[in-house]
LUMMI-643720 format. One record per residue (C-alpha): residue in one letter; residue number from 0; x, y, z. Coordinates in steps of 0.25 Angstrom, whole numbers. Layout:
REM residues N
NODE   residuo   num       u       v       w
NODE         A   NUM       X       Y       Z
...
***
This chain:
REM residues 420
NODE   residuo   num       u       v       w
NODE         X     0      89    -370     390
NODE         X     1     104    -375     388
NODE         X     2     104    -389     381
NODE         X     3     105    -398     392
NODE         X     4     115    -407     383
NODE         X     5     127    -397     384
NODE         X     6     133    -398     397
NODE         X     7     136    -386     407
NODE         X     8     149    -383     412
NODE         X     9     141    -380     424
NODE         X    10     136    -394     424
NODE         X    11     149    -401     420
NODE         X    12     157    -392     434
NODE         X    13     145    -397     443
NODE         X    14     147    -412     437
NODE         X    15     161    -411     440
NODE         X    16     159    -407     453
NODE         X    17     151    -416     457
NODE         X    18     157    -427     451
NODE         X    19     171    -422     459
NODE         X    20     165    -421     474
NODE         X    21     160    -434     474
NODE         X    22     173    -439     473
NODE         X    23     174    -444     457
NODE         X    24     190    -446     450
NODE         X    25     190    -437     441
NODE         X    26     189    -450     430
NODE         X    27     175    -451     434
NODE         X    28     172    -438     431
NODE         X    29     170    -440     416
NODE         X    30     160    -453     417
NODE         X    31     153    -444     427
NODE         X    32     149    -436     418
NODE         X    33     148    -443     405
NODE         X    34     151    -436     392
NODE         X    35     151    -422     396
NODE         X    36     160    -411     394
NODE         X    37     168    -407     407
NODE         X    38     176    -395     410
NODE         X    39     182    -397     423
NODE         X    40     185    -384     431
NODE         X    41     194    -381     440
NODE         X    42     203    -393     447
NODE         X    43     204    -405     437
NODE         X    44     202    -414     448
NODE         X    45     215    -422     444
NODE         X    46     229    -418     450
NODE         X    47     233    -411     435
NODE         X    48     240    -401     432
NODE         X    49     237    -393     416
NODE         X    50     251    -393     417
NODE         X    51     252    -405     414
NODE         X    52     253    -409     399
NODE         X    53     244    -419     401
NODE         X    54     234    -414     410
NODE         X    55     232    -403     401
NODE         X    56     231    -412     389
NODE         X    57     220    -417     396
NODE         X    58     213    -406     401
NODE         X    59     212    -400     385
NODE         X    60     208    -411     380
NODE         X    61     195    -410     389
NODE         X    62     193    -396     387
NODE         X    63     194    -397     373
NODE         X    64     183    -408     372
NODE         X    65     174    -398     381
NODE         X    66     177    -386     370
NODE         X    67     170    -394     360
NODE         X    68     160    -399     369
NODE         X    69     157    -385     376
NODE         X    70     160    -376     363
NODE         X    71     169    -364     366
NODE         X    72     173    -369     380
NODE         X    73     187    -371     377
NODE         X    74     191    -356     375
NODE         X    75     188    -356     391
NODE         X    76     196    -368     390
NODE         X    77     207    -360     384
NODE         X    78     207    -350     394
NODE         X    79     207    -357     408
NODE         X    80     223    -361     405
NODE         X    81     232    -365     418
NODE         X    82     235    -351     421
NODE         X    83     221    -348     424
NODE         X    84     220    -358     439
NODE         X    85     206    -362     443
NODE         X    86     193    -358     441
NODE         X    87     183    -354     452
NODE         X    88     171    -365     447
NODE         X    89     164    -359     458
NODE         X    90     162    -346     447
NODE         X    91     149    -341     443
NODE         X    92     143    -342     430
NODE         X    93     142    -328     427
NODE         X    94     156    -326     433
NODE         X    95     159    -335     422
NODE         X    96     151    -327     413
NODE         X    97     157    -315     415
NODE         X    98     173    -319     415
NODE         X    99     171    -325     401
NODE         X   100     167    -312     396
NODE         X   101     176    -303     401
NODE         X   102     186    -313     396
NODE         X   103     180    -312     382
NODE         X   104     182    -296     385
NODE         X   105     197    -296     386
NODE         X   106     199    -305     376
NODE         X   107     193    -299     365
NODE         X   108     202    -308     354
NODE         X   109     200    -322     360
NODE         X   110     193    -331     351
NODE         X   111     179    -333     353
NODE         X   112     173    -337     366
NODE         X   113     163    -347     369
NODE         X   114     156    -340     380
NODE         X   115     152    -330     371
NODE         X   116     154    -337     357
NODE         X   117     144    -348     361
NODE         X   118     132    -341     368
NODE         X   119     123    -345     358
NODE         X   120     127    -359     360
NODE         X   121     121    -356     376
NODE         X   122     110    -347     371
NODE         X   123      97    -355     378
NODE         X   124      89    -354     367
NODE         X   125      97    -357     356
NODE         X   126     108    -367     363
NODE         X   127     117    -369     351
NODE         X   128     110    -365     341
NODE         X   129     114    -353     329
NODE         X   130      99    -350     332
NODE         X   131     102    -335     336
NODE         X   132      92    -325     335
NODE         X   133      98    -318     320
NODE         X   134     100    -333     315
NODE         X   135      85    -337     315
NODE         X   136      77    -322     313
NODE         X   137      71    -321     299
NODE         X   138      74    -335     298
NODE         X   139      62    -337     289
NODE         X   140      67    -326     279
NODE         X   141      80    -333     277
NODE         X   142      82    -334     262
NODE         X   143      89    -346     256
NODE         X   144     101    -343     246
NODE         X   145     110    -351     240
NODE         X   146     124    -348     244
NODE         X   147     132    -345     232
NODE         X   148     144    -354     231
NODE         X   149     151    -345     221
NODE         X   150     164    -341     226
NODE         X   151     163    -325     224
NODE         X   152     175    -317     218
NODE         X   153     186    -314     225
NODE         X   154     185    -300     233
NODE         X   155     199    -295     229
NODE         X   156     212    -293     238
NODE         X   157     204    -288     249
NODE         X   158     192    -293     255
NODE         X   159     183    -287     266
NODE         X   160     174    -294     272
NODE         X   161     164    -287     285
NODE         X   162     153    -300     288
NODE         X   163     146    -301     299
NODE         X   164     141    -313     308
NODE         X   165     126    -313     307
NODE         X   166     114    -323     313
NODE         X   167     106    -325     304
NODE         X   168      96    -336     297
NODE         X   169      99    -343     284
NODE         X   170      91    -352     274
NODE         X   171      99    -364     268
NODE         X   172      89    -371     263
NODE         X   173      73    -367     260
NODE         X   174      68    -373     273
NODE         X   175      80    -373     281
NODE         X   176      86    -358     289
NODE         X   177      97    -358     299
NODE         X   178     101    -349     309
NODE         X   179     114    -345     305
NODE         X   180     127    -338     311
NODE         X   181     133    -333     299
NODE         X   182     143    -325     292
NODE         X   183     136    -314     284
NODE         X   184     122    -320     284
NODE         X   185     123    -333     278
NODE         X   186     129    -347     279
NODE         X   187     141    -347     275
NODE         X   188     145    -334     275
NODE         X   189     149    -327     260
NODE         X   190     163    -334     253
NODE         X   191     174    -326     253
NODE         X   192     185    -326     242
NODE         X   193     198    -322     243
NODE         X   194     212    -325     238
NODE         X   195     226    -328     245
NODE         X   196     231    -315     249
NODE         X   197     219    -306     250
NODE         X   198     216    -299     262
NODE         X   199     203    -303     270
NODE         X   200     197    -292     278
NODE         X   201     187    -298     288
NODE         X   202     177    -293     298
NODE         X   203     166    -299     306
NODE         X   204     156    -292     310
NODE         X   205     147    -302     320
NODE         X   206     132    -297     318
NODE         X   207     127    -311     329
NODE         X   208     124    -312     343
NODE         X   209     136    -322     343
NODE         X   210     151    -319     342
NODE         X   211     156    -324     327
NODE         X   212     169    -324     321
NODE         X   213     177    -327     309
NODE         X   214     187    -337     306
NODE         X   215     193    -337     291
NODE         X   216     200    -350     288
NODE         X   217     208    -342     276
NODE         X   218     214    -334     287
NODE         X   219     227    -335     293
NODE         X   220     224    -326     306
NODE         X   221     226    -324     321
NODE         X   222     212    -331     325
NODE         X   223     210    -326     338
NODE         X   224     210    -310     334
NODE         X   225     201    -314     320
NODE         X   226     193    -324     322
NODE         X   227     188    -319     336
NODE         X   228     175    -319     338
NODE         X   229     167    -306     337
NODE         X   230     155    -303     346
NODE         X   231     142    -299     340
NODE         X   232     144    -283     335
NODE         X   233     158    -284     333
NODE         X   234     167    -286     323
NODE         X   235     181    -293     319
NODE         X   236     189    -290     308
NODE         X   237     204    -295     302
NODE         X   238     209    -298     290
NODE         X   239     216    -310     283
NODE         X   240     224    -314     270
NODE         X   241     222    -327     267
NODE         X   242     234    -336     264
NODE         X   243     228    -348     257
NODE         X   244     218    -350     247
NODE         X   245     206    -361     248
NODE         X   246     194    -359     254
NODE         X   247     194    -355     267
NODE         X   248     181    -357     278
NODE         X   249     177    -346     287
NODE         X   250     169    -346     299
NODE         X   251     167    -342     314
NODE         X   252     175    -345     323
NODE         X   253     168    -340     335
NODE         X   254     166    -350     346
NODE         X   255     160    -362     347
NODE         X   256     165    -364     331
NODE         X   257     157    -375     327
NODE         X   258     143    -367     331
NODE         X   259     148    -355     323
NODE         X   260     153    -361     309
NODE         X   261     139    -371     311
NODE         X   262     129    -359     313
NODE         X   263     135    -354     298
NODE         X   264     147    -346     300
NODE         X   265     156    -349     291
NODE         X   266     161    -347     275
NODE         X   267     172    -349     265
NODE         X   268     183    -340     261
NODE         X   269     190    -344     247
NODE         X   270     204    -338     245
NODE         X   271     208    -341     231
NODE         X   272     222    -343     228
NODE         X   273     231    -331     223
NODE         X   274     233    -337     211
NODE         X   275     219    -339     205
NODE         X   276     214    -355     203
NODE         X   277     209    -357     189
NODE         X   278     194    -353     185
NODE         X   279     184    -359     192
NODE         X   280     169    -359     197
NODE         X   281     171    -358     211
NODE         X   282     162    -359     222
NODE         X   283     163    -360     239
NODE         X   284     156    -372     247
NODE         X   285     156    -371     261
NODE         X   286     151    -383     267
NODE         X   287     145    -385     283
NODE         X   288     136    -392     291
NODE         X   289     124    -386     299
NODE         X   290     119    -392     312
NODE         X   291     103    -387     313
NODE         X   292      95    -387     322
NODE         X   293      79    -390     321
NODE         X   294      73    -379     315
NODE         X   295      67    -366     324
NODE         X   296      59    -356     318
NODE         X   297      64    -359     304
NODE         X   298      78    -359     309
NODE         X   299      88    -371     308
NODE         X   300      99    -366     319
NODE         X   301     112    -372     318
NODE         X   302     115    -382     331
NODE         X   303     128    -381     339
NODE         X   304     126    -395     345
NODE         X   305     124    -401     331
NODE         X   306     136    -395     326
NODE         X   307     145    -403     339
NODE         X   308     136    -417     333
NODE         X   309     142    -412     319
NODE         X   310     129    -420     312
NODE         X   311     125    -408     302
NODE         X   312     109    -408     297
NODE         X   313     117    -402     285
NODE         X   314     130    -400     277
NODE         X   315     129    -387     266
NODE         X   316     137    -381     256
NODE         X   317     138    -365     258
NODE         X   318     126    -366     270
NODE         X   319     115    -372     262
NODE         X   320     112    -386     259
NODE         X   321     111    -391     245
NODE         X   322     109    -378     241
NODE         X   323     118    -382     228
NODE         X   324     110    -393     226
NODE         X   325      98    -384     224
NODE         X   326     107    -373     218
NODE         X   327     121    -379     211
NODE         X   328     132    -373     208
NODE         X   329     133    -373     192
NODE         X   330     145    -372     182
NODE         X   331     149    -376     168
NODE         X   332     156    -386     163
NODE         X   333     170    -382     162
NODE         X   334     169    -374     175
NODE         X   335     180    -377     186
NODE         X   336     172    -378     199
NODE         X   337     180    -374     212
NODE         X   338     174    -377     225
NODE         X   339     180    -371     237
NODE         X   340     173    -381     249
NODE         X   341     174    -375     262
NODE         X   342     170    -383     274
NODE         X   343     163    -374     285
NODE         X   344     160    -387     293
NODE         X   345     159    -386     306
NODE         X   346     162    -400     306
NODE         X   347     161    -408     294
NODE         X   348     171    -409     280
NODE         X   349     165    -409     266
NODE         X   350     169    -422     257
NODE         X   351     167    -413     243
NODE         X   352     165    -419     230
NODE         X   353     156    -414     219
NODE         X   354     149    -429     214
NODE         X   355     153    -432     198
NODE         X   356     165    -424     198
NODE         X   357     181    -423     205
NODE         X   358     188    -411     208
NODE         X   359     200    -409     199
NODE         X   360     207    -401     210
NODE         X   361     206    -400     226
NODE         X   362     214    -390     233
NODE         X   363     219    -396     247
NODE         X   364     224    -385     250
NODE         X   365     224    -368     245
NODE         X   366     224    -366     230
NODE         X   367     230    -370     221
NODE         X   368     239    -380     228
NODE         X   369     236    -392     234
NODE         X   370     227    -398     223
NODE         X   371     222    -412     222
NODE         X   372     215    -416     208
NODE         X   373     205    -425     204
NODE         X   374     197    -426     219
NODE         X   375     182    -432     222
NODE         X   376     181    -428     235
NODE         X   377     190    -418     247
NODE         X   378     185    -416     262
NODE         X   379     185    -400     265
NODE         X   380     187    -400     280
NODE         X   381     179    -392     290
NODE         X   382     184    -379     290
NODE         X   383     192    -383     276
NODE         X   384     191    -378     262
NODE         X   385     196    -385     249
NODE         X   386     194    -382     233
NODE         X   387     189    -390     224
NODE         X   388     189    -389     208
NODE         X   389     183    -396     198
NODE         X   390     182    -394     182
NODE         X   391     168    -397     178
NODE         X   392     170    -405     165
NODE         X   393     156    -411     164
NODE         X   394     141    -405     165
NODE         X   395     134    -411     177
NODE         X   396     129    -410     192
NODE         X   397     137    -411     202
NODE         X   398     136    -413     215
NODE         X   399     145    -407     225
NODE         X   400     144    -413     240
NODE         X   401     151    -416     254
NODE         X   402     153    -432     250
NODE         X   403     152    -433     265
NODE         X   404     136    -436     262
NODE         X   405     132    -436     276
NODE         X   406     135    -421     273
NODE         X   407     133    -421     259
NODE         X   408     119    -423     260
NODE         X   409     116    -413     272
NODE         X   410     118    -402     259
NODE         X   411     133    -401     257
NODE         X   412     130    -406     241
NODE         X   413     127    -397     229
NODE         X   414     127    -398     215
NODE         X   415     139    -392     203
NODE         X   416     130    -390     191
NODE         X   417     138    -391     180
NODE         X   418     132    -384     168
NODE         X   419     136    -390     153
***
């Protein structure tokens, strides 16, 4: 059954109606029905016009409350502009049903729509839950890895990259397996480096009963033909050059957002400057937050309404937590360390520091300029990336950690092993 906590359009009309034949001004109408989301069809049932400025002031500023507490709802917001008239709100259900889709037909380069986007978010059984079929079969054979944090060598001027969208489980821990949506089979998906200039060849392939797609932060294109959202069997390709260097997140962009980068689709792209920063160890942390559920079957499936309660059971480096306290990352005295921190959120910063140490240098902005020197701690936003360098002077360890500790100690915390 549907969660009975997340209201019904259905419900919300009949409500409305109701609440309108037995006479009600419409400034009774909200204490009627308490704290609910309403979208109001047909006649406002004040004398305004939406060509009034500030009517239709108004008017958004309810809708846009409903997207977030409806998700997707807005791109039918979108579409029902002045030009459209009334609605029939006599019109049946499947009626519905079927205008939606021949709208998605003939508009093939919209971006994603909800209707179709958020199914699994309807689905009976698993009502906003990643919990698909692919995500929890063979959960119990899900091996735990380390993710390797190493930043891998550059591919050269062109890279080609064919991934595909796939469901499936993954260990983060020895006792702990969620049911991931993911890009090439893990969470996050591979690190990808680049530098200014170079050409990025992309295709997405989506192997999952739900439409994904892919949204590079490192690229400066037209976002409604690229970062459409591909069906399940198909395919989207385009390319890119990125113009700035930093680190760059990744993710899907399919609709509603927040459910797709919190069920493990996301990344980070590094484009290093074209003119090379001086020798380093470098590695890639990606931070995020991951809402579970109670465990079913040996699966931990990530949880939709969690994520709008933005209270995570846990915050990780690179998908796993402390899994660099278990494993560190370890250099030599002498070695320069570069971090490139990217913030996959969905929802939270990371307050970075590594304890005992300071960053000599931290790039606001892409490398090499815009440096700041001797820094304890910088926020990465969500959805932001930032460098950081130190020079590791003395022998020690050194732990690296979101100082935000509410989130620090949920797993975002690790240790830099510095070897004599």
């Amino acid at each position: 059954m549907s969660d009975p906590n997340v209201p019904l359009l259905s419900d919300l009309h009949d409500q409305l109606d109701a609440a309108t034949k037995r006479g009600r001004a419409a400034g009774e109408l909200d204490s009627a029905l308490g704290d609910q989301a309403v979208l109001v069809f047909g006649t406002p049932p004040r004398a305004a016009s939406l060509s009034d400025p500030t009517d239709r002031r108004a008017f958004l500023a309810r809708a846009g409350a409903l997207s977030l507490a409806i998700p997707g709802i807005g791109a039918a917001l979108t579409a029902c502009g002045p030009q459209q008239g009334s609605r029939d709100t006599a019109k049946p259900k499947e009626h519905d049903e079927e205008e939606h889709a021949e709208r998605a037909q003939t508009a093939p380069h919209r971006n994603s729509d909800s209707k179709l986007d958020s199914a699994v978010l309807r689905d009976r059984q698993h009502h906003g839950s990643s919990a698909t079929r692919d995500a929890t079969q063979g959960a119990q054979g899900a091996v735990y890895r380390r993710y390797d944090p190493t930043l891998p060598p550059r591919a050269g001027s062109r890279v080609q990259l064919h991934w595909h969208a796939r469901d499936t489980p993954v260990r983060i821990s020895d006792d702990t397996v969620v049911a991931g949506w993911t890009f090439e089979g893990d969470i996050p998906g591979p690190i990808v480096h680049c530098r200014v200039g170079d050409t990025i060849e992309f295709t997405l392939t989506n192997d999952a009963v739900v439409p994904h797609s892919m949204d590079f932060h490192a690229a400066q294109i037209d976002p409604k033909v690229a970062f459409r959202s591909v069906p399940q069997g198909q395919s989207v390709s385009y390319t890119f050059k990125p113009k700035w260097a930093g680190v760059f997140m990744y993710h899907c962009g399919t609709a509603p957002v927040l459910m797709h980068i919190g069920s493990g689709m996301f990344g980070a792209i590094v484009v290093s400057p074209a003119e090379p920063l001086s020798a380093a160890k470098e590695f890639v942390l990606v931070q995020s937050e991951m809402y579970l559920a109670e465990a079913a079957n040996g699966v931990r499936a990530f949880d939709y309404q969690k994520m709008l309660q933005t209270t995570p059971d846990m915050v990780v480096f690179n998908g796993r937590p402390n899994q660099y306290v278990k494993d560190p990352i370890r250099v030599k005295v002498g070695d320069r360390v570069r971090f490139w921190v990217a913030d996959a959120g969905p929802t939270h910063p990371c307050q970075f520091h590594v304890v005992g140490e300071q960053f000599d240098t931290v790039y606001l902005g892409s490398p090499p300029a815009n440096s700041i020197r001797g820094v304890q701690t910088f926020s990465v936003p969500a959805g932001g990336g930032m460098c950081f360098e130190l020079l590791c002077d003395i022998a020690g360890e050194f732990p690296f950690v979101n100082h935000g500790f509410g989130h620090g100690q949920k797993g975002a915390i690790g240790f830099l092993d510095v070897e004599p």
